[in-house]
N, C-alpha and C positions, 0 to 999 in steps of 0.2 A: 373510318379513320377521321373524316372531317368533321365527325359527332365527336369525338374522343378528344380531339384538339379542344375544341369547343369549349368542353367541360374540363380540360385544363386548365385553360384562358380564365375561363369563369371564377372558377377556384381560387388561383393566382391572384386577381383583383378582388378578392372580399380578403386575401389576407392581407393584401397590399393596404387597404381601407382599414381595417382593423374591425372589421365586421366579426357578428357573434356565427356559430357554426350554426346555430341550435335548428335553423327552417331551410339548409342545404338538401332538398330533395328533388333538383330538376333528374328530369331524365337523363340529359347528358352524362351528369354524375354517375348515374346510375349503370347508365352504357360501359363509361370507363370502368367501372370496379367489376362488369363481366368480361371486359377486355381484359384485366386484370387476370382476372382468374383463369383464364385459359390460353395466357400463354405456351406456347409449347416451347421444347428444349432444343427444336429444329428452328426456330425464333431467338432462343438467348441461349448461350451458353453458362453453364453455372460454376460457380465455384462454391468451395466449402468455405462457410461462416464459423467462424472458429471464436469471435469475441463477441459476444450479443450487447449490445447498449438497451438501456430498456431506462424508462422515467423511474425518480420518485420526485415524493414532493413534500421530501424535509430529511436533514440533515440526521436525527436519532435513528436510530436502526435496532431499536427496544422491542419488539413489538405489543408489549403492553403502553408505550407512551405513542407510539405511533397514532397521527389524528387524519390523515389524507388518503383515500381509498388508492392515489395513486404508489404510496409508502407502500400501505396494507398487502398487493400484488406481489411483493420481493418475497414476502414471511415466509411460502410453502418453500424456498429455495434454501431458505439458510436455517430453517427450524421446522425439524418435522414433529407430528403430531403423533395422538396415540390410535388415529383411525384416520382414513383419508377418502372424502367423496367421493364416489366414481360416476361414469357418464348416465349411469341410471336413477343416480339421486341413494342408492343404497351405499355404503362404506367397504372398502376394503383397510384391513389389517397392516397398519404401518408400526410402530414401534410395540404395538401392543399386538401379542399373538395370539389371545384369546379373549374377546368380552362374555363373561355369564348374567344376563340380567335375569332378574328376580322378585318382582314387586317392585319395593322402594330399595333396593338392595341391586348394586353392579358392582359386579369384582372385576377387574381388569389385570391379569398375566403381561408382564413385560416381557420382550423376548431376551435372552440373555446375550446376545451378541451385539447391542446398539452401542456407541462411541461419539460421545464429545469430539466436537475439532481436536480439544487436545491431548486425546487418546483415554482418557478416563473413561471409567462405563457407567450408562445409564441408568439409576437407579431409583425405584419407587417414590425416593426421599425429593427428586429432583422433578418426578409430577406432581406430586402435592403442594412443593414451591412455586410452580407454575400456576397451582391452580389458586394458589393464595394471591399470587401477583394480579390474574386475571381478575378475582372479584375485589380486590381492596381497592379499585379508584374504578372510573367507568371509559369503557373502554370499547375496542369492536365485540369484546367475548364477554363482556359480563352480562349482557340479556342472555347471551347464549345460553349460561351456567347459572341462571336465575333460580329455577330449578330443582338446583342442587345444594342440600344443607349443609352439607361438610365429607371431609374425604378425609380419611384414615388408613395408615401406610401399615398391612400385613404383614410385610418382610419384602426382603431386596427386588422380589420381583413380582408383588402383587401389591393392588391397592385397594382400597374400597369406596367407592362415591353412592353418599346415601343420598338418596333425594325426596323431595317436599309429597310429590302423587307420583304414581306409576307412569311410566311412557315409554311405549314397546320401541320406540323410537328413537331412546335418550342417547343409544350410541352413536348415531348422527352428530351427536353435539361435540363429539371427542375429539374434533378438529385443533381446538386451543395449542398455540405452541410450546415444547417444552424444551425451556433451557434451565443450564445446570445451576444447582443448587447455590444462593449467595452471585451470582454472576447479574444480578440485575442492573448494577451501575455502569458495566460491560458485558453485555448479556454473550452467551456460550450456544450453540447450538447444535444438532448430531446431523442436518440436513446434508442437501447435495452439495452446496458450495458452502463456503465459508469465508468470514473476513480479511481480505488482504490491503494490501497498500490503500492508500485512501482512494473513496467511490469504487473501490475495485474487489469483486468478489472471486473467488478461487476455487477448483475443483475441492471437495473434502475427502483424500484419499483412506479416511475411516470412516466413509456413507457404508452402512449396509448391505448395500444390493451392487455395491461396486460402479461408478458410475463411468460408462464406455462412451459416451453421446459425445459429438462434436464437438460443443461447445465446450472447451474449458475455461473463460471468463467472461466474466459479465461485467459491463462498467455500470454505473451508476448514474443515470445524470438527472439533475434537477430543473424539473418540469413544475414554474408554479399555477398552470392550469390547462384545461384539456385544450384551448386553443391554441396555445405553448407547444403540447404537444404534435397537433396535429400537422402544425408548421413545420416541427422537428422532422417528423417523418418526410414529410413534401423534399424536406432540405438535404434528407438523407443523413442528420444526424444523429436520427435514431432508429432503432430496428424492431423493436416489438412493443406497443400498446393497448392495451387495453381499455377497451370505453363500454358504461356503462348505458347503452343507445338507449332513447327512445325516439328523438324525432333525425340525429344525426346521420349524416350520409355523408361525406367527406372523401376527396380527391385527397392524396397520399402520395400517388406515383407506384404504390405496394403493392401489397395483395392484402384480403380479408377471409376471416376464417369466423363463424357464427358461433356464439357460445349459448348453448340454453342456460337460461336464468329459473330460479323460482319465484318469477316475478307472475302473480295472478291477473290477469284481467278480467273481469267479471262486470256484468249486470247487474245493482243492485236492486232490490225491489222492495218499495214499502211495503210490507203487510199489516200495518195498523188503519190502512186505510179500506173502504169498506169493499169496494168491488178485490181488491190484491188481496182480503184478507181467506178469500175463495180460493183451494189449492188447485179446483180446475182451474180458473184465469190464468192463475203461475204456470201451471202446464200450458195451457194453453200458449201462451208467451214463449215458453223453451223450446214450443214443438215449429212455432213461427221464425225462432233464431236459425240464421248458418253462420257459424262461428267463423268459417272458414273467408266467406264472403265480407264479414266484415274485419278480418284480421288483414286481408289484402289489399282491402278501402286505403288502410292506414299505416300498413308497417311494413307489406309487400313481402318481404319472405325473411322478413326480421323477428318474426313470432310463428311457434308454431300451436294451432287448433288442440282444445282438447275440450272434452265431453265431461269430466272429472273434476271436482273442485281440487284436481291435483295434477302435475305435469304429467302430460301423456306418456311420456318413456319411463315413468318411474316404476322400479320392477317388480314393484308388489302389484300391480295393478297386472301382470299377464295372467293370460289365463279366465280374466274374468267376463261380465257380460258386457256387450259396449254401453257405452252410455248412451246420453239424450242425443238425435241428430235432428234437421228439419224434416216434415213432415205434415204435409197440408192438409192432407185426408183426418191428421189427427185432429188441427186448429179446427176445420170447420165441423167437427162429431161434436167438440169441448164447446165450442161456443154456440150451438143447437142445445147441449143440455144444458146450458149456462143462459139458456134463452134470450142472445144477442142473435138473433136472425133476421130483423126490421132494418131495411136498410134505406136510404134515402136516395134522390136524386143520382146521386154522383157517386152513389156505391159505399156509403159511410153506415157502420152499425149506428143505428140509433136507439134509446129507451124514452123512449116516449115521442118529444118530439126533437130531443138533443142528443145530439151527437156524443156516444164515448170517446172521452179524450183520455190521451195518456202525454203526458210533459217526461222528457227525459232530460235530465239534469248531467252538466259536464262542465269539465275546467277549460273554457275558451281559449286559454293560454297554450291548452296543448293541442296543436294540431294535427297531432296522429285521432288524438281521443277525442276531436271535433269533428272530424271526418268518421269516427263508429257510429258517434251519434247521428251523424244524419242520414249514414247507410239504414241505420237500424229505422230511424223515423221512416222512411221510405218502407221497408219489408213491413214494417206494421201499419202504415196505411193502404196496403196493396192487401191486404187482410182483412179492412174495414175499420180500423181505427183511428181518430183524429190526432194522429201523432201531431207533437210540439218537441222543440229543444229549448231547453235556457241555456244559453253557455254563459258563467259568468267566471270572473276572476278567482284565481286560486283559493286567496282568504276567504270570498265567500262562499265558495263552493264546497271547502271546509266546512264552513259553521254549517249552513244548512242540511251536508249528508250530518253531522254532531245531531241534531235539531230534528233528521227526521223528515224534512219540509222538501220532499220530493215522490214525485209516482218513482219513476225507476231514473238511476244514476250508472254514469260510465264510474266502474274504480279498478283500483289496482294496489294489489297487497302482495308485501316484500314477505314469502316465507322463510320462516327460516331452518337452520339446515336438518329438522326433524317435518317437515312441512305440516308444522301443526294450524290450524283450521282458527283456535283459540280466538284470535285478536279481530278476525275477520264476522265471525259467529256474536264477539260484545259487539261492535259495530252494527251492525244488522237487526239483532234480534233482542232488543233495549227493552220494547212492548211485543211482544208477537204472539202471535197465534198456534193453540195445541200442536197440529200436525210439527209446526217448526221446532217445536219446545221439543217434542219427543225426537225428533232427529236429533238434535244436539246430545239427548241422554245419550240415546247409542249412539252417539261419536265419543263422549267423554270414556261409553264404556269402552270402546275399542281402544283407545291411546289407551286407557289402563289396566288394558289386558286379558278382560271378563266377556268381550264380543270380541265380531268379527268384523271386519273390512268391508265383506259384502253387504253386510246387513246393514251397514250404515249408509255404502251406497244404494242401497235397495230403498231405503226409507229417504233420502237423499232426492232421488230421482222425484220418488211421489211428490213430497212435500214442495220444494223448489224453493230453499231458502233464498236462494242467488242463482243466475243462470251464469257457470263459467263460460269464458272464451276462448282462453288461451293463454302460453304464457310468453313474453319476450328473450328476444336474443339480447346477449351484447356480443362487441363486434372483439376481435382480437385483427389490428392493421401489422401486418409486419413486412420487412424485406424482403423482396421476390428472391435473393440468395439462399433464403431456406425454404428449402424444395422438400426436406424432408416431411414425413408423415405426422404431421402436426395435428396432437390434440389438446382441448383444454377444457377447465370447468370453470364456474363461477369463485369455490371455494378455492384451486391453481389453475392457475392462466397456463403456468408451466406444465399441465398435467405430467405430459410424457418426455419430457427435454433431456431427460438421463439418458435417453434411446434414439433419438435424432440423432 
């Protein structure tokens, strides 16, 4: 209890100061958000929450003009999509009851029972205006729908989205919200709530699926940034937020709920250079990594481990073989035939009479990803290599992974909601080496259809473009009043709120 104060107190005086949240990670903190979480009901008595307050962070309620990720959060509430992420990274069936893809060809079935707030039905003509709105200015959905070359309306309950190359994937993307046809200057939408009195949103008693959950409104309140927010909750003025974490911990007085992201953290590795350009050394290096070990360094249980250059829970991935784990017996076979066995004094491989060095490049500014690197720098001199870090500032730390001008680098790549590999593989692999070159073929071929999954993690594995680590959470804070079975994802925070 006297830890828990503690990190009240604490908390309290960096709002008081107007201090940034961004390096809040004492322990005390951390004590209280497990105090948090297990409260028992022989402790508090609860009441039912019936109006939820939740931030934005701007005044349009468009969701094609919308620019604040804090805005963005409301969308899945008042505008439902034609497919909806689920906790696995796979899509469940929301306005659309059947996707057929087919090459460069998806046909998309509307269900025929969907309903406008104002009782109108939902009709083909009303996704195609959606999807015109999403790509004609730029927006959260237009990379999404990048893609895709044009969409042609079949009849009242089918549509057609042709796109540029195949991706077994692309139904992932069908997130985009749709509102009704011509409604852009007031936009219309078929979701669980809908617009009432001003900041105030209202159950929509023509949702689809009938919406019985506790909450029937929502206020609206305007948060213009996350430290804004944070205060809010401390103050009790607001009930549910959502934050995009990486180094944040934050006292609330609430409770905390972890959202998996598809955010990648990864090890990059030059292979332009000559000793990396050896796909044993890469092994070698993957078989030296414990992801696990270094995700705890730095995020503590804000990320979780994965062996896959893809989230571990994602559900195409059951069934299959594990991936790379640590493995000492492997590093010292790879570096015997890699004829690194000379070691010096103090236990350091040498070729000749110098020491192998390996420099690991990282953004000093972030302290989760300063603390990987120098767990890692550690595991790799415990193995005989003369690990180094540079940490240097963001801009630079930019240019030089652009540049190439590192052995291995801490990064992290925002996937998106088809978890394609694409942007992370240009980055990486500019100059590189056969083995790599052919893993990319068979990735290209699996997103377009003509391979398989495993075969690219099979070749994946060998090769070792990048060694993954893991990916992170963000946090959802909300009032300890809602007790109910709260779930969420990155794509709805709300996931399950119809059912609360």
């Amino acid at each position: 209890m006297k830890k828990k104060l503690i990190g009240l107190a604490a908390a309290a005086l960096v709002l008081l100061q107007g201090c940034s949240f961004e390096n809040i990670m004492q322990d005390d903190l951390l004590m209280t958000v497990q105090d948090q979480q297990t409260v028992s009901t022989a402790e508090y008595t609860y009441r039912d929450l019936t109006t939820l307050r939740v931030p934005v962070g701007e005044t349009t309620l468009n969701p094609y003009q919308m620019v604040t990720d804090t805005s963005l959060r409301v969308v899945p509430l008042l505008y439902d999509s034609l497919v909806k992420l689920n906790l696995s990274y796979g899509y469940d069936l929301c306005i659309a009851s059947q996707v057929d893809l087919q090459g460069t060809s998806c046909t998309v079935t509307i269900r025929p029972d969907i309903f406008f707030w104002d009782g109108t039905p939902l009709t083909a003509a009303d996704v195609q205006y959606s999807y015109r709105q999403a790509v004609a200015t730029q927006n959260q959905y237009t990379q999404q729908l990048s893609n895709t070359t044009g969409v042609r309306v079949l009849s009242d309950t089918q549509i057609l989205f042709t796109l540029e190359e195949a991706d077994v994937l692309f139904a992932n993307l069908l997130t985009f919200p749709i509102i009704k046809n011509g409604s852009a200057a007031e936009p219309v939408g078929s979701g669980r709530y809908q617009i009432g009195e001003e900041n105030l949103l209202e159950r929509n008693q023509h949702w689809y699926k009938g919406n019985s959950g506790k909450i029937r409104k929502i206020r609206l309140m305007q948060q213009p940034d996350r430290e804004t927010g944070f205060y809010s909750m401390k103050v009790g003025s607001l009930d549910y937020l959502f934050v995009d974490l990486d180094e944040t911990i934050a006292e609330t007085g609430g409770s905390i709920h972890y959202v998996p992201m598809p955010y990648l953290v990864y090890i990059g590795i030059n292979d332009s250079r000559a000793r990396f350009s050896d796909q044993r050394f890469r092994q070698m290096l993957a078989a030296a990594v414990d992801g696990g070990e270094l995700l705890e360094s730095s995020y503590y249980d804000r990320a979780r481990q994965t062996s896959y250059p893809f989230p571990a829970n994602w559900e195409e991935l059951a069934g299959l073989a594990p991936g790379q784990s640590q493995d000492f017996e492997r590093v010292q076979a790879l570096l015997a035939e890699l004829g690194l066995d000379n070691r010096d004094d103090e236990g350091y491989i040498i070729m000749g009479t110098r020491r192998v060095s390996v420099d690991i490049l990282v953004n000093s500014e972030n302290g989760a990803k300063l603390q990987m690197a120098q767990t890692l720098r550690e595991t790799l001199r415990s193995i005989g290599l003369d690990a180094t870090v540079s940490g240097v500032p963001f801009d630079e730390y930019q240019k030089r992974v652009a540049a190439r001008q590192y052995d291995l680098y801490i990064g992290e790549v925002k996937l998106k909601d088809n978890l394609d590999l694409t942007p992370l593989f240009t980055v990486l692999l500019q100059q590189t080496e056969p083995a790599n070159e052919q893993t990319l073929e068979i990735y290209n071929q699996w997103r377009q259809g003509s391979g398989e999954l495993s075969a690219f993690l099979d070749s994946f594995f060998v090769s070792v473009p990048f060694i993954p680590i893991g990916t992170r959470n963000g946090a959802v804070y909300y009032n300890r009043e809602i007790y109910y079975d709260l779930s969420a994802t990155v794509q709805d925070v709300f996931y399950n709120i119809q059912d609360w």
